[in-house]
C-alpha positions in Angstrom: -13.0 -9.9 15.2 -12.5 -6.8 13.3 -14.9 -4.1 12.3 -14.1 -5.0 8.9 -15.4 -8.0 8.2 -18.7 -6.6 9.2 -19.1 -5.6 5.1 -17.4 -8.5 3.2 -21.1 -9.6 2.2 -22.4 -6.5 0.9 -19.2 -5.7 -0.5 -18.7 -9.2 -2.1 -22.1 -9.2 -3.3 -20.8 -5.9 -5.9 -18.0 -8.4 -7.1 -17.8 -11.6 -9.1 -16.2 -14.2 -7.0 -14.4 -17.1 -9.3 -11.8 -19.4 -8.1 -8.7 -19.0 -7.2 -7.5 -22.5 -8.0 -9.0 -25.4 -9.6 -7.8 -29.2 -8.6 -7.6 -32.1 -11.1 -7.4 -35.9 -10.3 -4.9 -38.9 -9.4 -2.4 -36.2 -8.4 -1.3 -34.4 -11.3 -0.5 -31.3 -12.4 -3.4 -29.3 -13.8 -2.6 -25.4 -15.5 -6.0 -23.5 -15.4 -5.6 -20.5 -17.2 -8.0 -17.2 -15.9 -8.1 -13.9 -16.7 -6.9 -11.5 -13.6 -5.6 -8.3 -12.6 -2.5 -9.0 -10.5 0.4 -7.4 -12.2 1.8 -4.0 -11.8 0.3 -3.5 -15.8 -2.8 -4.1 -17.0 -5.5 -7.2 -17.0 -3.7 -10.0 -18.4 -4.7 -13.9 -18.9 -2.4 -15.6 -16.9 -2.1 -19.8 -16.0 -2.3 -21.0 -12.1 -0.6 -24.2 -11.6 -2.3 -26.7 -9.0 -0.6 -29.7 -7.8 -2.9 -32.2 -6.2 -5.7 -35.1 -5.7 -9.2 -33.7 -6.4 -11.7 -34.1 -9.2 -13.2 -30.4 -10.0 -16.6 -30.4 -12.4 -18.1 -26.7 -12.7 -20.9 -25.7 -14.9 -20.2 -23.1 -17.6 -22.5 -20.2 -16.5 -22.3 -21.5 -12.6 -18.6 -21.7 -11.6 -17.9 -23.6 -8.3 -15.6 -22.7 -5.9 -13.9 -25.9 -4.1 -11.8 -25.8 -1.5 -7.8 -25.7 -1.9 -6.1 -28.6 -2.9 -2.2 -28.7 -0.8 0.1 -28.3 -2.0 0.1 -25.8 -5.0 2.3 -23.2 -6.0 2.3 -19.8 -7.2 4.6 -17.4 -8.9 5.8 -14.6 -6.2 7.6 -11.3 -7.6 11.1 -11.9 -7.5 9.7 -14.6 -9.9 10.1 -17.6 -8.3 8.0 -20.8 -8.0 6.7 -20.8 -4.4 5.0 -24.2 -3.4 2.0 -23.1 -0.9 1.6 -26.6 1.2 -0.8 -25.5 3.8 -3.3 -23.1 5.3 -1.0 -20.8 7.1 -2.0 -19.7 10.4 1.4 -17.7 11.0 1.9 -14.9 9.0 4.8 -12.1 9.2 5.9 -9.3 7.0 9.7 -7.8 6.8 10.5 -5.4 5.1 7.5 -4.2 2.5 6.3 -1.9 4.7 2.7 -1.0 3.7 1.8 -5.2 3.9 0.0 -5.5 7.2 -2.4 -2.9 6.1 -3.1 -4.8 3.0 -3.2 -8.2 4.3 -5.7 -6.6 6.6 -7.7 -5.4 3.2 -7.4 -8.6 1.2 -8.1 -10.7 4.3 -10.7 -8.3 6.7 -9.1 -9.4 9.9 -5.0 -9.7 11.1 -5.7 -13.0 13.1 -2.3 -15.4 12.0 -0.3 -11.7 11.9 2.5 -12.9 13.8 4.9 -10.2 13.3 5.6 -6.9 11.7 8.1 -4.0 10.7 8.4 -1.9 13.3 7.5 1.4 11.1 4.2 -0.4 9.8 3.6 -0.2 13.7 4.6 3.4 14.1 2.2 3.9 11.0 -0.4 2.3 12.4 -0.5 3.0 16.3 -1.4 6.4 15.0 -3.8 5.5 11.6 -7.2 4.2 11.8 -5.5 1.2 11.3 -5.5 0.7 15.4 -9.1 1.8 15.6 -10.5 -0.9 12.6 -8.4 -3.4 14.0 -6.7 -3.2 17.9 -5.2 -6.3 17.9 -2.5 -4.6 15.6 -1.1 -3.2 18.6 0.5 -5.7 19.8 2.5 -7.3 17.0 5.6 -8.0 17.8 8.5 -6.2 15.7 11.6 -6.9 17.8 13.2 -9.3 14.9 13.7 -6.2 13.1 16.9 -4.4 14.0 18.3 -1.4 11.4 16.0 -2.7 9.0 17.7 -6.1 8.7 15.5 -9.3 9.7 16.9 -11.2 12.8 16.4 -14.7 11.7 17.0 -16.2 15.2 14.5 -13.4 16.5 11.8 -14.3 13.8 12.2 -18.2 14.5 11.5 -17.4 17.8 7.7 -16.5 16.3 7.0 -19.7 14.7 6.5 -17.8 11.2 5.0 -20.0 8.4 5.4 -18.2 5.9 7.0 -14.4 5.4 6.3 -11.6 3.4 9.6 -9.8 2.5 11.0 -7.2 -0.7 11.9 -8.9 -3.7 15.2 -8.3 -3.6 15.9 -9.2 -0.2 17.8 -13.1 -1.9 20.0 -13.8 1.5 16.7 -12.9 3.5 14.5 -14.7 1.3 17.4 -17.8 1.0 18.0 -17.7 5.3 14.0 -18.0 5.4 13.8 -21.1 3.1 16.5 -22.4 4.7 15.4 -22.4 7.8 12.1 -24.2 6.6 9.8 -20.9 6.4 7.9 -20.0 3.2 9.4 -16.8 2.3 7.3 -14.6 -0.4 8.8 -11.5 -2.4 7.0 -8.6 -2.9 8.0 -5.5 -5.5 7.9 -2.0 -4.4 9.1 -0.7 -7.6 7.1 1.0 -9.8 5.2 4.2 -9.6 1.4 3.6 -10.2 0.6 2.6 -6.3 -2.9 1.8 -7.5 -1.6 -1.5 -9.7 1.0 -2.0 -6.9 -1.4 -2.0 -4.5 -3.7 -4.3 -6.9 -0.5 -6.9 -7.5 0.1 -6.8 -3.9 -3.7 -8.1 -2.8 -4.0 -10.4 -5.3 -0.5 -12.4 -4.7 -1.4 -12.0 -0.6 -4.8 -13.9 -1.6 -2.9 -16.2 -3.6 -0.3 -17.1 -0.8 -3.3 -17.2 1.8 -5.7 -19.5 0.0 -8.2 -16.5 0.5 -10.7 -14.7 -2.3 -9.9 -11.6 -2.8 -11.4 -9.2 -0.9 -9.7 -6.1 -2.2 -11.4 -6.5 -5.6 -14.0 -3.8 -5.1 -11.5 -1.4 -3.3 -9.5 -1.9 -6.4 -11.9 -1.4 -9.1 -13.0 2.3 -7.0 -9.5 3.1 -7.4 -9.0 2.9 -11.2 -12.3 4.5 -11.7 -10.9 7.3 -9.1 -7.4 7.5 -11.4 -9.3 7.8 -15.0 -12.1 10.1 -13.5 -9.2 12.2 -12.2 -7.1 11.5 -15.3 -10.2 13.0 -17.6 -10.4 16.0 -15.8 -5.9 16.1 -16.0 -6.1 16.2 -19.9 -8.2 19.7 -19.7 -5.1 21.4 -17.7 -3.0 23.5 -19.1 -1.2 25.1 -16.4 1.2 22.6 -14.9 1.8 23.5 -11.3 5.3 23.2 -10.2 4.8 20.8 -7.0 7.1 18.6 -4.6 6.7 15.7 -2.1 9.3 16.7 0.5 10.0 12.8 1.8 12.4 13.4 4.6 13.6 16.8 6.5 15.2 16.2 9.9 18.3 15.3 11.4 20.2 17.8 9.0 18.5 15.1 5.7 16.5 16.7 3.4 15.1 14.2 1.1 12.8 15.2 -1.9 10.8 11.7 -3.8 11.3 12.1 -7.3 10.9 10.0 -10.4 10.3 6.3 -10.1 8.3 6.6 -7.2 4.6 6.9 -6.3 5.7 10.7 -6.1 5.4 10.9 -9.8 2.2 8.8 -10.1 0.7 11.6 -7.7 1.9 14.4 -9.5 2.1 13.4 -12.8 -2.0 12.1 -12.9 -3.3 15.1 -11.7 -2.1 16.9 -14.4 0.9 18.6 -12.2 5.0 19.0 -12.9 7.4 17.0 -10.4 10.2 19.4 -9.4 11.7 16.8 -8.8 11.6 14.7 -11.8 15.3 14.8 -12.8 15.8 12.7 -9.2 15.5 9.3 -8.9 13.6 7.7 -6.5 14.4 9.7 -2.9 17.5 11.8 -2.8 18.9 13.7 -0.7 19.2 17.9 -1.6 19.9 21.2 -0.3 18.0 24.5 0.5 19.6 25.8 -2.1 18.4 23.4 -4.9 14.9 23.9 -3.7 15.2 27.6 -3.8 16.0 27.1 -7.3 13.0 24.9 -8.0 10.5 27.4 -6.0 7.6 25.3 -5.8 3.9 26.4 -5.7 2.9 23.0 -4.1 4.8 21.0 -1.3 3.5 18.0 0.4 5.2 16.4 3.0 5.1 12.5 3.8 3.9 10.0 6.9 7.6 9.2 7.1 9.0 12.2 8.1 8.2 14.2 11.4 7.9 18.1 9.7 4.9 19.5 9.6 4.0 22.1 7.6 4.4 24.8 10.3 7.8 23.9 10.8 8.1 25.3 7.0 5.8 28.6 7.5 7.5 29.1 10.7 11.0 28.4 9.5 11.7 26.2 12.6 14.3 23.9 10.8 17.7 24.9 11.8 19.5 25.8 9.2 17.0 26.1 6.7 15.1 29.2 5.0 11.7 28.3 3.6 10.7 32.0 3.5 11.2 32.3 -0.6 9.4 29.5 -1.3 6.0 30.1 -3.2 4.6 27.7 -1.2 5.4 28.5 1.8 4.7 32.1 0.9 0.9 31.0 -0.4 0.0 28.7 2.6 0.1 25.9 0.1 1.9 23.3 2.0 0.2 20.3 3.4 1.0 16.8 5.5 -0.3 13.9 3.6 -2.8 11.8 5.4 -2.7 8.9 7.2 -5.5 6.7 7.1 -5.3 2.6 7.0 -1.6 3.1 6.2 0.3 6.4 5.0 -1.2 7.3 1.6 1.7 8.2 -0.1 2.3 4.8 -0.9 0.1 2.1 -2.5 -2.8 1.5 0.1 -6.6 0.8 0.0 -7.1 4.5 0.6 -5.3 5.2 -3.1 -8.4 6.6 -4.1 -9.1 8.7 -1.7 -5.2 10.2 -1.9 -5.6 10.9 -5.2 -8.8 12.6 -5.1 -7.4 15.0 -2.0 -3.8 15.7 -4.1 -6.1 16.7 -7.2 -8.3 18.5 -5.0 -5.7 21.0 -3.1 -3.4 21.6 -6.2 -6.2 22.4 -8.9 -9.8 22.8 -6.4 -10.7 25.1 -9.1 -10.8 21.5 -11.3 -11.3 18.7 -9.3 -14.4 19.5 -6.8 -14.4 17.5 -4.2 -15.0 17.2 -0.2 -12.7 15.3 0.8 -14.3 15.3 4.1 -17.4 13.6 2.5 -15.7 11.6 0.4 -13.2 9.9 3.3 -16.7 9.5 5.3 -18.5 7.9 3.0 -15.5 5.5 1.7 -15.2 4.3 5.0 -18.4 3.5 5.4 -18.6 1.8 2.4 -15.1 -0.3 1.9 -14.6 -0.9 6.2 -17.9 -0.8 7.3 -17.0 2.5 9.6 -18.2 5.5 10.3 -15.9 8.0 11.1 -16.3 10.9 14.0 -15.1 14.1 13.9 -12.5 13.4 15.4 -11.1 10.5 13.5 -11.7 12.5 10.6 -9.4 15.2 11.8 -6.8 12.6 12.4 -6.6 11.3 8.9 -6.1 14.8 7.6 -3.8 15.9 10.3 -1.5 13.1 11.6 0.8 13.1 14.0 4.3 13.6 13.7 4.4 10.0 16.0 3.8 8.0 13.0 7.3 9.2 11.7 9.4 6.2 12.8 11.3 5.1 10.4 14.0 2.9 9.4 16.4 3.4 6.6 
């Protein structure tokens, strides 16, 4: 049993719980529309088709919640019908690599987790991922090979039902073929918050399970338009870049259409990398040219910032960099999952972004505010020295798969 579940009533009891799904009788088809955040937009009113035999009566101001009627189907986001016709006990994610963690947030425990990328492991052998939850240790991640899903591999795991990328038709068509419920997922976009928000409410969907992101989700818009108040008073647009990849002779910068641009863009900063679509590959000399005043460096990449102060990368002169030459250049933490991306610790990414690019603006400790989120959302306090991990992971956590 996780640590995390240890909160689901205190944190439910801050949320209103409706259902998810509503029954009708003598086995037909019944469209319940409901009003829902779980699009990469905005709250929308959306329908919920429920196939099944059941007769649902709820009173207007006291709304039941009855149990799940199989089968029933639900709209994934490579927009297909996806008929749901059990409980699933056997659960694996391809190739959306940020999933595990936020099955582990919608859900509070990784119990039918059957199998896993390997660079969610990577991710989370050294995030507090591994301390919430230990079990997520020993995965299994063997039916991934170069990024590609071994189908004979992933049989061998009597999956039920995988989580894969949108895109991914001849995984997703191999998987229903081969009589396993596949799911796709979108990682495009670059507001990780309503990613993040799309993602948990399609996983609770899938899994027959309420929601139990909703209150980490509501913190994290009210993080983005506090921090998006205190943007529109800024008038000095700090030149700042997410270096993504440098190793191995790659030097990959994340530029627009990526959660890069969310980062930079809401704190009231200026991508250097804007003109660059999504991560692309430059040279030294293209970054000279930028001279950023900010750098951060991603989870999935494994430079540290001394590598940069101390010009360790062969080939490579950082020494005429502004940040470099100001000490502004900082590893992004790593807490539940790699904060870059969308994960329940959005919030808290945001707030530490804002906080070392403008601290003159945005005033917070991050040191109180990680505690203190913890506590609340997992039900964890944090020592010292998990602390220091989240702000300072290890270049372990690195492995990654193109």
């Amino acid at each position: 049993m996780s640590k995390f579940n240890k909160i689901f009533a205190a944190v439910l009891s801050i949320v209103l719980l409706s259902s998810m799904f509503v029954g009708c009788a003598g086995g037909k088809t019944t469209t319940v529309t409901k009003t829902a955040t779980n699009t990469v937009t905005n709250t929308k009113t959306e329908t919920v088709t429920v196939t099944g035999d059941t007769t649902t009566s709820t009173k207007p101001d006291e709304p039941e919640v009855k149990p799940l009627v199989y089968p029933y189907t639900v709209q994934d986001q490579a927009g297909r019908t996806v008929t749901i016709n059990k409980k699933y006990e056997r659960v694996a994610f391809s190739s959306v690599r940020p999933l595990p963690a936020t099955y582990f947030a919608v859900t509070g425990n990784i119990d039918t987790l059957v199998g896993m990328n390997p660079s969610s492991r990577s991710a989370a052998l050294a995030s507090m991922f591994v301390i919430l939850c230990p079990e997520i240790a020993n995965v299994p991640t063997n039916f991934i090979v170069n990024n590609d899903t071994n189908i004979e591999e992933l049989m061998k795991l009597n999956p039920e039902v995988v989580f894969c990328l949108n895109k991914n038709t001849d995984e997703i068509n191999a998987l229903e073929a081969a009589g396993i419920t596949a799911v796709g997922l979108e990682t495009n976009g670059t507001d990780p918050i309503e990613l993040f928000a799309a993602w948990a409410d399609l996983i609770g969907q899938v899994m027959g399970e309420q929601n139990r992101a909703k209150a980490i989700i509501e913190e994290s818009r009210k993080a983005a338009q506090e921090v998006k108040d205190i943007a529109k008073t800024i008038t000095d647009k700090k030149k700042v870049m997410f270096l993504y990849r440098d190793e191995g002779g790659t030097l990959q910068v994340a530029g627009s259409n990526l959660y890069s641009q969310y980062w930079i863009e809401t704190i009231g900063a200026e991508n250097v990398a804007k003109d660059c679509n999504n991560v692309t590959e430059v040279s030294m000399e293209q970054i000279m040219q930028w001279n950023p005043e900010y750098i951060f460096i991603t989870t999935f990449t494994k430079c540290q910032p001394d590598d940069l102060y101390n010009n360790k990368i062969e080939g490579q002169d950082w020494s005429g960099i502004k940040a470099v030459q100001d000490g502004h250049v900082y590893k992004d933490p790593l807490g539940i999952y790699r904060w870059f991306t969308p994960t329940s610790d959005s919030a808290l990414m945001l707030k530490w972004i804002a906080s070392k690019t403008y601290p003159e603006y945005y005033k917070y400790d991050m040191e109180k505010e990680v505690r203190d989120y913890y506590k609340t959302f997992y039900g964890y306090e944090l020592s010292d020295k998990e602390l220091n991990m989240v702000f300072n992971p290890s270049s372990d956590a690195a492995y990654y798969v193109k």
